[in-house]
Each structure stands twice: as structure tokens, then as C-alpha cells.
C-alpha positions in Angstrom: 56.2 110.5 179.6 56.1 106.8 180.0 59.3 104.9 178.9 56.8 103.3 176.2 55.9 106.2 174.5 59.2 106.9 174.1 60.5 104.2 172.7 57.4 104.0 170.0 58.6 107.7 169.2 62.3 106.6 168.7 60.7 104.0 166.6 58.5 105.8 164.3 61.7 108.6 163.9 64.1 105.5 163.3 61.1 104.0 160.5 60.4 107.2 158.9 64.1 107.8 158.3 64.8 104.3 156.7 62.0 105.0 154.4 63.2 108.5 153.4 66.7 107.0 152.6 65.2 104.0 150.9 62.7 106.5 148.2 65.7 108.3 148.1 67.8 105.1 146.5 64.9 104.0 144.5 64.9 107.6 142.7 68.7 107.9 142.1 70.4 106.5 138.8 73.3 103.5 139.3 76.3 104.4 139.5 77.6 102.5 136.1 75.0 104.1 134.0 76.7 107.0 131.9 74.7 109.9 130.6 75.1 109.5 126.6 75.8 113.3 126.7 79.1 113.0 128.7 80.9 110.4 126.4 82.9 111.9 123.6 81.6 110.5 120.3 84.8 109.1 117.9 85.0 110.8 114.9 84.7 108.8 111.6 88.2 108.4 109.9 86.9 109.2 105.7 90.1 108.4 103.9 90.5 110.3 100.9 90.8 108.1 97.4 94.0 108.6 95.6 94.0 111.5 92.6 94.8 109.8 89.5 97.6 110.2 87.6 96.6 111.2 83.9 100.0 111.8 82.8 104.0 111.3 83.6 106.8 112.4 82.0 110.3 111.3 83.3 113.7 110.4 81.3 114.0 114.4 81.4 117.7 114.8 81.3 118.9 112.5 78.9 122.6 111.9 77.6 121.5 113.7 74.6 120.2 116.4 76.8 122.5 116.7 79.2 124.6 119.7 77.9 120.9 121.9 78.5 119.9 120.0 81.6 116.7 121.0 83.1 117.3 119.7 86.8 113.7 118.2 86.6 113.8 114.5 87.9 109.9 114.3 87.0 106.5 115.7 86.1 103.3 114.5 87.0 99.4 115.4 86.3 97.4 114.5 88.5 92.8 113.9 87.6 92.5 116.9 89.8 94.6 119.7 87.6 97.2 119.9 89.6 101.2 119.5 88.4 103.6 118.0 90.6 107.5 118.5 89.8 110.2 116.8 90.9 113.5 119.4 90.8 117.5 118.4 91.2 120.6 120.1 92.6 120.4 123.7 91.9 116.3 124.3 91.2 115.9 121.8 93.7 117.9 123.9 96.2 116.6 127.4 95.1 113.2 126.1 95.4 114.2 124.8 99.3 115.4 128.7 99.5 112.1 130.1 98.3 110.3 127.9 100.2 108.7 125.9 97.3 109.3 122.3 98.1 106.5 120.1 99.2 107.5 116.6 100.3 110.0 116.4 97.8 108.1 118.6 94.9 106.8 122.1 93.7 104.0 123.1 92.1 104.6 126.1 90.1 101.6 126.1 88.2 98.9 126.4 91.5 98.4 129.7 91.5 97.5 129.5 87.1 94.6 127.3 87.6 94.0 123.9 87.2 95.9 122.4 84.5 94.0 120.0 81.6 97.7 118.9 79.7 101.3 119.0 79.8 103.8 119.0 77.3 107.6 119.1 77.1 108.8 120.5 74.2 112.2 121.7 72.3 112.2 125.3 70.6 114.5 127.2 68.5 117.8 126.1 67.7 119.5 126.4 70.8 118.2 123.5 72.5 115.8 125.0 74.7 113.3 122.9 76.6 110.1 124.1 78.4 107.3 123.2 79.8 103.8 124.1 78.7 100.4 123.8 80.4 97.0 123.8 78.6 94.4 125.5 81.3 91.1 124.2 82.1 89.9 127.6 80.4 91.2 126.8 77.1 94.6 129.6 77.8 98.3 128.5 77.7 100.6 129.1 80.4 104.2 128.3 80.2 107.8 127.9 82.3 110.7 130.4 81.1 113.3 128.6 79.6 115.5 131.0 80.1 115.0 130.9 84.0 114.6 127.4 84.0 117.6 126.8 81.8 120.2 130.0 82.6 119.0 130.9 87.0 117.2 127.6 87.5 114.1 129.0 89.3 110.7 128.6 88.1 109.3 131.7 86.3 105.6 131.3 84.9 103.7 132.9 82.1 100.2 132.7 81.8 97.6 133.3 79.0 100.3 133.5 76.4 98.8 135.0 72.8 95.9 135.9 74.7 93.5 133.2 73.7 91.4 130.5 75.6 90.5 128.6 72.7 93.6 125.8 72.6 93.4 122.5 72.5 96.6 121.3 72.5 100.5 122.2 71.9 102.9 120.3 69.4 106.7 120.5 68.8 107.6 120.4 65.0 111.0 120.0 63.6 112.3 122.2 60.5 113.6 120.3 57.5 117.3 120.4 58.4 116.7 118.6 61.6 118.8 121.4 63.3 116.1 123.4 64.7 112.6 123.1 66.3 109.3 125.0 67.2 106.2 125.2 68.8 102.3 125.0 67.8 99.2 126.0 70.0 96.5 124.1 68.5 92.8 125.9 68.9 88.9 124.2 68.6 89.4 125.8 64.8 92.2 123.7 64.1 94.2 127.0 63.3 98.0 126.9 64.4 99.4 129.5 66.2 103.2 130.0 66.0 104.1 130.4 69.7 108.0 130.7 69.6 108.0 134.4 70.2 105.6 134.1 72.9 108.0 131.5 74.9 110.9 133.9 73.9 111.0 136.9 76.4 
């Protein structure tokens, strides 16, 4: 074989190699392109809108309550049904030992439902103070004085009297001024004494 021959053969390798790598190239992506797949896709950050506040009662323990304090800085309903309250020193701390406290608060009334209305209100003539919820479902659930007052933990009753049909709670003072009591108010207008149900 001729030193020609060769060298056309060397050739035609060498061209058909160089075109091989070259369709090669043409076919293969660029290096900066980035397959849509492989990039993580940032989550959108929805921020929640505040829960309104539908009612607040604070100026709890006043000078003229002081002697019956309830160690409750504030209470607070929120659109949403749920009751936020702020304890002091010893609820405050039995709560922290029950593991109650939320950034500051508790929230005895979650597990009752969702709460429409709160009231704070005096009963009997001992100076008793307690607060009482009207339900979403029309019932009454209340805090024990007594526990509130006498252990300061937070002891709940629910569904007191047994009827859904209230509309609201009011505090009434007797005649002397030396003694006070409680109302449940239904859809009927009918008043229902509920002194001995707050009284266990």
C-alpha cells in the first residue's frame, strides 16, 4: 500500500471523527441551561389576617376587689370563639405546672367549644366572681369560683341547667346592695336563676 493511500485513509478516519464529535455537540444541551424540574420552587409565604378582638375585659382586680382577687391580669374574645386569659402569681404558676400557659396565656375554655360571649360577674354575698361563657350552641359553661377563688386553678363546667337556648347572662343586685346574683337569659326572654348552678 502506497504512502498515498494511506494518508487519504488517516484522512478520511481523522474527518469522520471530527464530524461525529461535532453532531455530537450540536445535539447536547448548554451547559447553563437548567432543567425546570431540578430547581426547587419557593413556596408562597400566605400571612394569616389578625382574629379580631370582639371583646376585653381588664381592671379585674380592683382595690375594691382585692380582698377576693382573681389573679386574672386580662380576658380576651377573640372573632374566632376562642378565650384568651391572662393569669398572675399563683394561677399563673399552677397553670406553668399543668402545663397550660401559652405565650403568656391559657385557654380554659378550648376544649367547650367556641365561645359567642363573656361575662364577669359577682354572685351571692360573699364576693364571688366568675367567669361565664355563652357557647356557640346556645349552652352556658362556666369557671368554678371556688377553684378559681380558694386553689387558683381553672375548673370548667359546661352545659350548666341543661339548656342551649341562652342568649345572654346578667348580674343583678338585691335591694340592700349587700348581695348579688346571676340571670341566664334564653330566645324566650325567660330568666333562669343560675346561682345554684355556679354553686357546687
Amino acid at each position: 500500500m502506497s504512502q498515498k493511500k494511506r494518508s487519504l485513509g488517516l484522512l478520511s478516519l481523522l474527518l469522520i471523527m471530527a464530524l461525529a464529535v461535532m453532531m455530537a455537540a450540536c445535539g447536547a444541551k448548554p451547559d447553563t441551561e437548567i432543567d425546570e424540574e431540578e430547581v426547587p420552587k419557593q413556596e408562597e409565604v400566605v400571612e394569616e389576617p389578625a382574629v379580631e378582638v370582639v371583646k376585653f375585659i381588664d381592671a379585674i382586680d380592683t382595690e375594691d376587689m382585692k380582698d377576693i382577687p382573681l389573679q386574672i391580669e386580662s380576658i380576651t374574645l377573640f372573632e374566632d370563639g376562642t378565650l384568651r386569659i391572662v393569669p398572675l402569681d399563683d394561677l399563673l404558676k399552677n397553670a406553668e405546672t399543668n402545663n397550660e400557659v401559652v405565650d403568656g396565656a391559657i385557654y380554659p375554655f378550648a376544649d367547650s367549644g367556641k365561645v359567642k360571649d363573656v361575662f364577669l360577674v359577682r354572685y351571692g354575698d360573699e364576693g364571688y366572681r366568675t367567669i361565664i361563657c355563652l357557647m356557640d350552641d346556645g349552652s352556658l359553661s362556666a369557671m368554678s369560683a371556688k377553684e378559681l377563688i380558694d386553689d387558683h386553678i381553672t375548673v370548667i363546667w359546661d352545659n350548666l341547667t341543661g339548656r342551649d337556648t341562652y342568649v345572654s347572662v346578667e348580674e343583678r343586685q338585691s335591694d340592700d346592695e349587700k348581695s348579688y346574683s346571676v340571670v341566664g337569659i334564653t330566645e324566650d326572654d325567660e330568666e333562669i336563676d343560675l346561682d345554684f348552678s355556679l354553686d357546687f
